[in-house]
N, C-alpha and C positions, 0 to 999 in steps of 0.2 A: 543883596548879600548883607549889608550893613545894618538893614530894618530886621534880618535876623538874627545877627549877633548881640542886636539893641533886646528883641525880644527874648532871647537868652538869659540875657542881663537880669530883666526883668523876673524870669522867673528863679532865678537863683538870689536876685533879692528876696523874693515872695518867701521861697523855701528856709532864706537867713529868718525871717519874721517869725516863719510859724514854728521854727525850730526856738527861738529866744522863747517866743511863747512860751512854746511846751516844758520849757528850762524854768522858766519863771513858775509857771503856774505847780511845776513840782516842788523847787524850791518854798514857797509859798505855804504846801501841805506840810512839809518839814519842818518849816519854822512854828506853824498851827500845832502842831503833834510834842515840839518840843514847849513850848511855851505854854500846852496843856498839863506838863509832868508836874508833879509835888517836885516842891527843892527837897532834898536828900537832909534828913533828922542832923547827921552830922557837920554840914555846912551850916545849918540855921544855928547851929551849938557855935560856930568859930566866928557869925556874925555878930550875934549877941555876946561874945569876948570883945570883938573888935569895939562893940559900940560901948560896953566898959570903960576898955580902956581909954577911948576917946574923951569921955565923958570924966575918969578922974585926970584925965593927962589935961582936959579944958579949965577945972577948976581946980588945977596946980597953980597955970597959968595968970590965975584973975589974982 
């Protein structure tokens, strides 16, 4: 009785794996699919402000 409740175990661990797996490996395609995209025209406009102002806010400073 005990070697089946052990083998039980067993397979509901097996099942936690291949399900993390399968989570993972979607995940995985998701982040592939995003980190393929062009950054958006308007966000590279507010980074190129941001590095501006850094740049005259750095040589305020000196």
């Amino acid at each position: 009785m005990n070697k089946k409740k052990q083998t039980g175990q067993q397979q509901s661990d097996a099942d936690l794996k291949r399900r993390g797996a399968k989570i993972g490996d979607q995940l995985r395609r998701i982040y592939e699919d995003v980190a393929q995209e062009d950054v958006p025209d308007e966000f590279l406009k507010l980074l190129e402000q941001a590095d501006k102002k850094r740049s005259s806010g750095a040589a305020d400073s000196e």
